[in-house]
FIFI-697949 format. One record per residue (C-alpha): x, y, z negated. Coordinates in steps of 0.5 Angstrom, whole numbers, plus 2048, in hexadecimal, padded with zeros to 3 digits. Example, Ala and Ser with C-alpha at 12.3 -4.5 7.8 and 13.67 -1.06 7.14 Angstrom:
BEGIN
819,7F7,7F0;
81B,7FE,7F2;
//
This chain:
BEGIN
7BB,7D6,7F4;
7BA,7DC,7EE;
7BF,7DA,7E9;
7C0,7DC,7E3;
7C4,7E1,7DE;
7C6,7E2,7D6;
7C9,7E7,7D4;
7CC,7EB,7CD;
7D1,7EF,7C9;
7D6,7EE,7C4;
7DC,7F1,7C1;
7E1,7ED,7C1;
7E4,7E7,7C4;
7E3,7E2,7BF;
7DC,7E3,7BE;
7DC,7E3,7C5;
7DF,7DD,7C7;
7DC,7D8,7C2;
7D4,7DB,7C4;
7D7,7D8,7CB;
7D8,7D2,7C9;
7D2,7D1,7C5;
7CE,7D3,7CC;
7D2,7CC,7CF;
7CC,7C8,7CA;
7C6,7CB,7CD;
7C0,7C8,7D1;
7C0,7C8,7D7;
7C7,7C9,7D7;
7CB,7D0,7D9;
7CD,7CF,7E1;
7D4,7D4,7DF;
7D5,7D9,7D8;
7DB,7DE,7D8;
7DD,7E3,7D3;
7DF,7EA,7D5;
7E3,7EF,7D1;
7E0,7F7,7D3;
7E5,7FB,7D6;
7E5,801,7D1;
7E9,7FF,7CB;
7E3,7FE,7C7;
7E5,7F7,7C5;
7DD,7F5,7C8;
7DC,7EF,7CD;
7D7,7ED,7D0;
7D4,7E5,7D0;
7D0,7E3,7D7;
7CE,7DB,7D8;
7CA,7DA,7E0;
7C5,7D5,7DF;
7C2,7D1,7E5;
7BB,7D0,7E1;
7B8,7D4,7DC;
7BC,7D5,7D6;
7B9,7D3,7D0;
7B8,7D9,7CD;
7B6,7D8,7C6;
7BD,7D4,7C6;
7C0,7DB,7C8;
7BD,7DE,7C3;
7C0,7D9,7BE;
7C6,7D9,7C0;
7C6,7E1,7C0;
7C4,7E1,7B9;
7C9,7DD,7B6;
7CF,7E0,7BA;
7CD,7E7,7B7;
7CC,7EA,7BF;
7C6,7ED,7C2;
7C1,7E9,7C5;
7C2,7E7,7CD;
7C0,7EB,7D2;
7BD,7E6,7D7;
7BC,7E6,7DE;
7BA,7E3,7E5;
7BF,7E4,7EB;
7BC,7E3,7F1;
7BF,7DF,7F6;
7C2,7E4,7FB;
7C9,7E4,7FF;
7CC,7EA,7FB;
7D2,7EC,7FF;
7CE,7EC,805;
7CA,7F1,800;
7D0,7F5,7FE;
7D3,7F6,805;
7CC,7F9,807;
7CB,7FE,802;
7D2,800,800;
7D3,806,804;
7D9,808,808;
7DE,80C,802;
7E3,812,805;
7E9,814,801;
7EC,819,804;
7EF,816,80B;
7ED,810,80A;
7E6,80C,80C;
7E4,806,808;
7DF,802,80C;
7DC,7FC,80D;
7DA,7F8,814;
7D3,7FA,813;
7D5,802,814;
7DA,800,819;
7D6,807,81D;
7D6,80B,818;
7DF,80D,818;
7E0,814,819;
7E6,815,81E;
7EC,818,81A;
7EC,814,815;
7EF,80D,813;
7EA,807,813;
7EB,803,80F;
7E6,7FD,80F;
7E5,7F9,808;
7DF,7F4,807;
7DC,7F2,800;
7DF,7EC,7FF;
7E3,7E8,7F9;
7E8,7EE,7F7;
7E8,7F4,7F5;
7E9,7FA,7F8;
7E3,7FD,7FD;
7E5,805,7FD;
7DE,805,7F8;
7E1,805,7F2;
7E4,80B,7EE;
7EB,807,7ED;
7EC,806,7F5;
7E9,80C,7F7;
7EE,810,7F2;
7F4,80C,7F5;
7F1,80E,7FD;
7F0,815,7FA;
7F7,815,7F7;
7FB,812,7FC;
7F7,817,802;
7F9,81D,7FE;
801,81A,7FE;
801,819,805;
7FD,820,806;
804,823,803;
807,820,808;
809,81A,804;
80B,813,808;
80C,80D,805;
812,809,807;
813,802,802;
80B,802,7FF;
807,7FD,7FB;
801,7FB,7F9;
801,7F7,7F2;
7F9,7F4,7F0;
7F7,7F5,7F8;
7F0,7F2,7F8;
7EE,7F3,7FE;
7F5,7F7,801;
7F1,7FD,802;
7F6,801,7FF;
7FC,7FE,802;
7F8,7FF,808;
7F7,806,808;
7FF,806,807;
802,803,80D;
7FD,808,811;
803,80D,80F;
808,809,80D;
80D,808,813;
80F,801,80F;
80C,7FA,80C;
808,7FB,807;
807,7F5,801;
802,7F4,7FD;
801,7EE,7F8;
7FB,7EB,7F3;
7FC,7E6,7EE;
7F4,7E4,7F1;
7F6,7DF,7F7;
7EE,7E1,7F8;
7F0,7E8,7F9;
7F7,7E8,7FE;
7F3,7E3,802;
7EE,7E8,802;
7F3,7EE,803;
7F7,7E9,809;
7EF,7E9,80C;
7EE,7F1,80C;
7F5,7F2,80F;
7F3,7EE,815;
7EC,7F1,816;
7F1,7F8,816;
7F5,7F7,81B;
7FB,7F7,816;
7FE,7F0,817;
805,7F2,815;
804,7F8,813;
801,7F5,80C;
805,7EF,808;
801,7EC,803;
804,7E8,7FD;
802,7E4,7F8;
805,7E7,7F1;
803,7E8,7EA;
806,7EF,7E9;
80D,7F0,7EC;
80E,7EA,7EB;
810,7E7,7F2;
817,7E7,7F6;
814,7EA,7FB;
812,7F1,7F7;
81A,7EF,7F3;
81D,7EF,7FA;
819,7F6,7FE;
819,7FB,7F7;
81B,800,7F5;
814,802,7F9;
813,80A,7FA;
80B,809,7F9;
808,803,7F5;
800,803,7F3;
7FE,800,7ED;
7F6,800,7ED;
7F5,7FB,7E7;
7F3,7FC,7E0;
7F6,7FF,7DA;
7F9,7F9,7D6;
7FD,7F7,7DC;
7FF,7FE,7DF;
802,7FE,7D8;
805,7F7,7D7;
809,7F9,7DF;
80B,800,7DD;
812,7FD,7DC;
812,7F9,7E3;
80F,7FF,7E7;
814,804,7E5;
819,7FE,7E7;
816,7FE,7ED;
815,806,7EF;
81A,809,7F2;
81D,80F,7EF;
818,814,7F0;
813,810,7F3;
80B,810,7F2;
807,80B,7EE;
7FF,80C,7EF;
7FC,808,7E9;
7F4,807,7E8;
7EF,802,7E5;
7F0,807,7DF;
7EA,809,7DB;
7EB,811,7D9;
7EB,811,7D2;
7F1,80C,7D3;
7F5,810,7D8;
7F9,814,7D3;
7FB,80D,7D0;
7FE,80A,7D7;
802,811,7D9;
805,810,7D2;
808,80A,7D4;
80A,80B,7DB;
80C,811,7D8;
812,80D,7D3;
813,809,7D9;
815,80F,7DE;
810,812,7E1;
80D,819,7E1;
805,81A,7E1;
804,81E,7E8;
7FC,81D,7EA;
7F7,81B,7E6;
7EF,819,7EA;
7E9,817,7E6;
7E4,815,7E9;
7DE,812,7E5;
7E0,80E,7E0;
7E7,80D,7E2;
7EE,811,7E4;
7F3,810,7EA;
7FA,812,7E6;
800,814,7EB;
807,814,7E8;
80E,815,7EB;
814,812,7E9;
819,815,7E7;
81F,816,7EA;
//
Protein backbone atom coordinates (compact mmCIF):
# COMPACT_ATOMS: atom_id res chain seq x y z
CA UNK A 1 0.00 0.00 0.00
CA UNK A 2 1.74 3.63 -1.32
CA UNK A 3 1.43 6.13 1.56
CA UNK A 4 1.71 9.41 1.47
CA UNK A 5 3.90 12.34 3.05
CA UNK A 6 3.60 16.17 3.53
CA UNK A 7 6.43 18.21 4.49
CA UNK A 8 7.66 21.84 5.31
CA UNK A 9 9.83 24.47 7.14
CA UNK A 10 9.37 26.92 9.68
CA UNK A 11 11.52 28.86 12.01
CA UNK A 12 10.29 28.63 15.02
CA UNK A 13 8.45 26.37 17.19
CA UNK A 14 5.51 28.08 17.93
CA UNK A 15 4.77 28.64 14.10
CA UNK A 16 5.48 25.09 14.24
CA UNK A 17 3.41 23.61 16.68
CA UNK A 18 0.11 25.56 15.76
CA UNK A 19 0.49 24.39 11.76
CA UNK A 20 0.47 20.80 13.30
CA UNK A 21 -2.57 21.22 15.02
CA UNK A 22 -4.47 22.91 12.32
CA UNK A 23 -2.87 19.58 10.03
CA UNK A 24 -5.55 17.64 12.90
CA UNK A 25 -8.57 19.16 10.94
CA UNK A 26 -8.05 17.92 7.58
CA UNK A 27 -9.87 15.62 5.21
CA UNK A 28 -8.94 12.78 4.81
CA UNK A 29 -7.56 13.00 8.16
CA UNK A 30 -3.72 12.70 8.73
CA UNK A 31 -2.80 9.16 10.06
CA UNK A 32 0.54 10.74 12.16
CA UNK A 33 1.95 14.71 12.37
CA UNK A 34 5.31 15.40 14.06
CA UNK A 35 7.13 18.26 14.43
CA UNK A 36 11.30 18.49 14.37
CA UNK A 37 13.70 21.27 15.44
CA UNK A 38 16.82 20.73 12.98
CA UNK A 39 19.82 20.02 14.83
CA UNK A 40 22.30 23.00 13.47
CA UNK A 41 21.32 26.01 16.12
CA UNK A 42 19.32 27.71 13.14
CA UNK A 43 16.12 27.63 15.23
CA UNK A 44 14.20 25.88 12.02
CA UNK A 45 11.93 22.95 12.53
CA UNK A 46 10.48 20.71 10.20
CA UNK A 47 6.48 19.90 10.19
CA UNK A 48 5.62 16.28 8.39
CA UNK A 49 2.02 14.95 8.33
CA UNK A 50 1.72 10.82 6.87
CA UNK A 51 -1.46 10.16 5.10
CA UNK A 52 -2.94 6.85 4.02
CA UNK A 53 -5.04 8.37 1.11
CA UNK A 54 -4.10 11.28 -1.01
CA UNK A 55 -3.84 14.56 0.79
CA UNK A 56 -5.79 17.44 -0.15
CA UNK A 57 -3.39 19.23 -1.40
CA UNK A 58 -5.48 22.47 -2.10
CA UNK A 59 -6.06 21.99 1.84
CA UNK A 60 -2.18 22.14 2.26
CA UNK A 61 -1.79 24.77 0.42
CA UNK A 62 -4.40 26.98 2.58
CA UNK A 63 -2.82 25.95 5.33
CA UNK A 64 0.57 26.81 4.34
CA UNK A 65 -0.63 30.28 3.59
CA UNK A 66 -1.95 31.25 6.48
CA UNK A 67 0.54 29.95 8.54
CA UNK A 68 3.61 31.95 6.48
CA UNK A 69 5.34 28.66 5.69
CA UNK A 70 6.67 27.38 2.43
CA UNK A 71 4.18 25.13 0.39
CA UNK A 72 4.36 21.21 1.29
CA UNK A 73 6.32 19.09 -0.48
CA UNK A 74 4.20 15.91 -0.93
CA UNK A 75 5.17 12.82 -1.80
CA UNK A 76 4.09 9.10 -2.45
CA UNK A 77 6.05 6.25 -0.33
CA UNK A 78 6.02 2.94 -1.79
CA UNK A 79 4.99 0.05 0.48
CA UNK A 80 8.58 -1.32 1.17
CA UNK A 81 10.16 -3.10 4.30
CA UNK A 82 12.69 -0.48 4.91
CA UNK A 83 15.04 -2.10 7.51
CA UNK A 84 15.16 -5.17 5.17
CA UNK A 85 16.21 -2.29 2.55
CA UNK A 86 18.57 -0.55 4.93
CA UNK A 87 20.38 -3.97 6.34
CA UNK A 88 20.86 -4.88 2.39
CA UNK A 89 22.57 -1.45 1.13
CA UNK A 90 24.44 -0.37 4.35
CA UNK A 91 27.76 -1.71 3.65
CA UNK A 92 30.32 -3.08 6.34
CA UNK A 93 32.16 0.31 8.04
CA UNK A 94 35.99 -0.11 9.19
CA UNK A 95 37.14 2.02 11.95
CA UNK A 96 40.39 1.28 12.61
CA UNK A 97 40.43 -2.50 14.42
CA UNK A 98 37.10 -2.50 14.22
CA UNK A 99 34.47 -3.99 11.81
CA UNK A 100 31.07 -2.98 11.84
CA UNK A 101 28.62 -5.53 9.74
CA UNK A 102 25.56 -6.71 9.34
CA UNK A 103 24.48 -10.59 9.05
CA UNK A 104 24.15 -10.32 5.26
CA UNK A 105 28.28 -9.59 5.07
CA UNK A 106 28.72 -12.29 7.88
CA UNK A 107 31.57 -13.58 4.82
CA UNK A 108 33.03 -10.44 4.36
CA UNK A 109 34.94 -9.88 7.95
CA UNK A 110 38.58 -9.77 7.48
CA UNK A 111 40.69 -11.66 10.35
CA UNK A 112 42.33 -9.71 12.60
CA UNK A 113 39.86 -7.59 13.22
CA UNK A 114 37.02 -7.19 16.00
CA UNK A 115 33.42 -7.97 14.54
CA UNK A 116 31.11 -6.47 15.43
CA UNK A 117 27.58 -7.32 14.02
CA UNK A 118 25.07 -4.57 14.01
CA UNK A 119 21.66 -4.95 12.27
CA UNK A 120 19.47 -1.84 11.29
CA UNK A 121 16.89 -1.68 13.75
CA UNK A 122 15.13 0.96 16.12
CA UNK A 123 18.36 2.50 17.47
CA UNK A 124 20.75 4.31 16.86
CA UNK A 125 24.28 3.66 16.07
CA UNK A 126 25.14 1.18 12.84
CA UNK A 127 28.92 2.39 12.42
CA UNK A 128 27.77 4.35 9.48
CA UNK A 129 27.12 7.71 10.95
CA UNK A 130 30.22 10.09 11.37
CA UNK A 131 29.37 10.34 15.14
CA UNK A 132 29.70 6.32 16.01
CA UNK A 133 32.39 6.15 13.34
CA UNK A 134 34.18 8.87 15.19
CA UNK A 135 33.81 7.22 18.63
CA UNK A 136 35.45 3.75 17.02
CA UNK A 137 38.23 5.77 15.42
CA UNK A 138 38.72 7.50 18.63
CA UNK A 139 38.59 4.62 20.85
CA UNK A 140 41.09 2.44 18.32
CA UNK A 141 43.64 5.23 18.44
CA UNK A 142 43.38 5.17 22.76
CA UNK A 143 43.73 1.37 22.42
CA UNK A 144 46.54 1.78 19.77
CA UNK A 145 48.20 3.68 22.41
CA UNK A 146 48.34 1.04 24.50
CA UNK A 147 45.15 2.25 26.54
CA UNK A 148 42.93 -0.53 28.36
CA UNK A 149 39.66 0.30 30.01
CA UNK A 150 39.07 -1.11 33.32
CA UNK A 151 35.51 0.88 34.58
CA UNK A 152 33.97 1.95 31.07
CA UNK A 153 30.34 2.87 30.08
CA UNK A 154 28.19 3.70 27.43
CA UNK A 155 25.73 6.83 27.94
CA UNK A 156 22.88 6.93 24.92
CA UNK A 157 24.11 3.20 23.75
CA UNK A 158 21.67 3.01 20.88
CA UNK A 159 22.71 -0.17 19.67
CA UNK A 160 25.56 -0.81 22.53
CA UNK A 161 28.07 -0.56 19.50
CA UNK A 162 30.39 1.18 21.40
CA UNK A 163 29.93 -0.64 24.52
CA UNK A 164 30.54 -3.57 22.50
CA UNK A 165 33.71 -2.38 20.85
CA UNK A 166 35.04 -1.73 24.50
CA UNK A 167 34.46 -5.01 26.33
CA UNK A 168 36.74 -6.73 23.24
CA UNK A 169 39.40 -4.76 25.18
CA UNK A 170 38.45 -4.19 28.53
CA UNK A 171 39.13 -6.98 30.83
CA UNK A 172 35.89 -6.13 32.95
CA UNK A 173 32.02 -5.36 32.71
CA UNK A 174 31.21 -2.90 30.36
CA UNK A 175 27.66 -0.68 30.86
CA UNK A 176 25.94 0.82 28.90
CA UNK A 177 22.51 2.76 29.66
CA UNK A 178 19.72 4.49 27.32
CA UNK A 179 16.65 6.58 28.48
CA UNK A 180 14.86 4.71 25.10
CA UNK A 181 13.90 1.03 26.69
CA UNK A 182 13.42 0.64 22.57
CA UNK A 183 17.27 1.08 22.48
CA UNK A 184 18.60 -1.12 25.63
CA UNK A 185 16.22 -3.79 24.16
CA UNK A 186 17.78 -3.49 21.06
CA UNK A 187 21.47 -3.15 22.47
CA UNK A 188 20.38 -6.65 25.08
CA UNK A 189 19.48 -8.00 21.50
CA UNK A 190 22.89 -7.03 19.79
CA UNK A 191 25.06 -8.31 22.85
CA UNK A 192 23.70 -11.86 22.61
CA UNK A 193 24.21 -11.92 18.78
CA UNK A 194 28.13 -10.90 19.75
CA UNK A 195 28.72 -13.64 21.83
CA UNK A 196 28.95 -10.93 24.75
CA UNK A 197 26.35 -12.00 27.14
CA UNK A 198 28.09 -10.75 30.66
CA UNK A 199 30.75 -9.02 29.00
CA UNK A 200 28.10 -6.03 28.25
CA UNK A 201 25.19 -5.04 31.05
CA UNK A 202 22.72 -2.76 29.48
CA UNK A 203 20.50 -0.38 31.57
CA UNK A 204 17.87 1.83 31.36
CA UNK A 205 18.80 5.56 32.78
CA UNK A 206 18.21 8.93 31.74
CA UNK A 207 21.95 10.24 31.86
CA UNK A 208 23.72 8.93 34.89
CA UNK A 209 20.78 8.95 36.62
CA UNK A 210 20.84 5.31 37.91
CA UNK A 211 22.05 3.32 41.02
CA UNK A 212 23.92 1.25 39.10
CA UNK A 213 26.09 3.75 37.19
CA UNK A 214 26.06 5.72 41.01
CA UNK A 215 27.36 2.57 42.59
CA UNK A 216 30.27 1.21 39.55
CA UNK A 217 31.79 5.34 39.14
CA UNK A 218 34.08 6.64 38.98
CA UNK A 219 34.66 5.26 35.20
CA UNK A 220 38.18 5.41 33.47
CA UNK A 221 36.44 5.82 29.93
CA UNK A 222 32.61 6.84 29.82
CA UNK A 223 31.32 7.52 25.66
CA UNK A 224 28.71 9.89 25.25
CA UNK A 225 27.51 10.01 21.41
CA UNK A 226 24.28 12.18 21.97
CA UNK A 227 23.62 15.64 20.96
CA UNK A 228 25.05 18.91 21.95
CA UNK A 229 22.27 20.16 24.43
CA UNK A 230 22.35 17.07 26.48
CA UNK A 231 26.13 16.78 26.29
CA UNK A 232 26.15 20.11 27.93
CA UNK A 233 23.33 19.69 30.35
CA UNK A 234 25.63 16.32 32.02
CA UNK A 235 28.90 18.27 31.98
CA UNK A 236 28.64 18.54 35.79
CA UNK A 237 27.69 14.90 36.14
CA UNK A 238 30.48 13.58 33.78
CA UNK A 239 32.99 15.07 35.54
CA UNK A 240 31.55 13.45 38.59
CA UNK A 241 31.62 10.41 36.95
CA UNK A 242 35.28 10.27 35.37
CA UNK A 243 37.94 9.59 37.35
CA UNK A 244 40.85 11.54 37.54
CA UNK A 245 42.62 11.53 34.59
CA UNK A 246 40.11 9.49 32.76
CA UNK A 247 38.69 9.97 29.23
CA UNK A 248 35.49 11.14 27.77
CA UNK A 249 34.97 10.63 23.95
CA UNK A 250 31.74 12.85 23.08
CA UNK A 251 29.85 12.93 19.66
CA UNK A 252 26.75 13.75 17.94
CA UNK A 253 28.46 17.38 17.93
CA UNK A 254 28.01 19.56 14.80
CA UNK A 255 31.49 21.24 13.84
CA UNK A 256 30.46 24.44 13.99
CA UNK A 257 29.35 23.91 17.87
CA UNK A 258 32.32 21.85 18.98
CA UNK A 259 34.14 25.05 20.43
CA UNK A 260 30.86 25.74 22.44
CA UNK A 261 30.94 21.85 24.21
CA UNK A 262 34.94 21.86 24.69
CA UNK A 263 34.20 25.11 26.64
CA UNK A 264 32.02 23.78 29.15
CA UNK A 265 33.71 20.46 29.42
CA UNK A 266 36.55 22.73 29.83
CA UNK A 267 35.00 24.62 33.23
CA UNK A 268 33.86 21.25 34.07
CA UNK A 269 37.37 19.85 34.29
CA UNK A 270 38.49 18.44 31.13
CA UNK A 271 41.36 19.31 28.80
CA UNK A 272 40.56 18.89 24.66
CA UNK A 273 42.93 16.15 23.87
CA UNK A 274 41.77 15.14 20.15
CA UNK A 275 39.26 16.54 17.81
CA UNK A 276 37.93 13.97 14.63
CA UNK A 277 35.59 15.78 12.15
CA UNK A 278 33.88 13.89 9.83
CA UNK A 279 31.39 15.11 7.38
CA UNK A 280 29.18 17.38 9.12
CA UNK A 281 30.06 16.32 12.56
CA UNK A 282 32.94 16.12 15.20
CA UNK A 283 34.03 13.31 17.66
CA UNK A 284 35.84 15.32 20.70
CA UNK A 285 38.25 13.30 23.05
CA UNK A 286 38.63 14.98 26.54
CA UNK A 287 40.51 13.75 29.65
CA UNK A 288 39.95 14.66 33.32
CA UNK A 289 42.02 16.38 35.07
CA UNK A 290 43.64 14.83 37.77
Amino acid sequence: MTTFTALTTTMGRSVAEGLALALEDLTPEPTGIGVFEVEDGSGLFEVAAYFTDPPDRAGLAVLAFLHGVKDFNVSDVPDEDWVAKVRRDLPPVVAGRFFVYGAHDADKVPSGTVPLLIEAAMAFGTGHHGTTLGCLKAFDRMVEGGFVPQNCLDVGCGTAVLAMAAAHVSPNVVLASDIDPTAVEVAEANVVANGLTGRVRCIKAAGFDAAELASTAPFDLVFANILKGPLIAMAGDMAQATAPGGTAILSGILNEQADSVVEVYARAGFNEVHRDSIVDWTTLTLTRQG
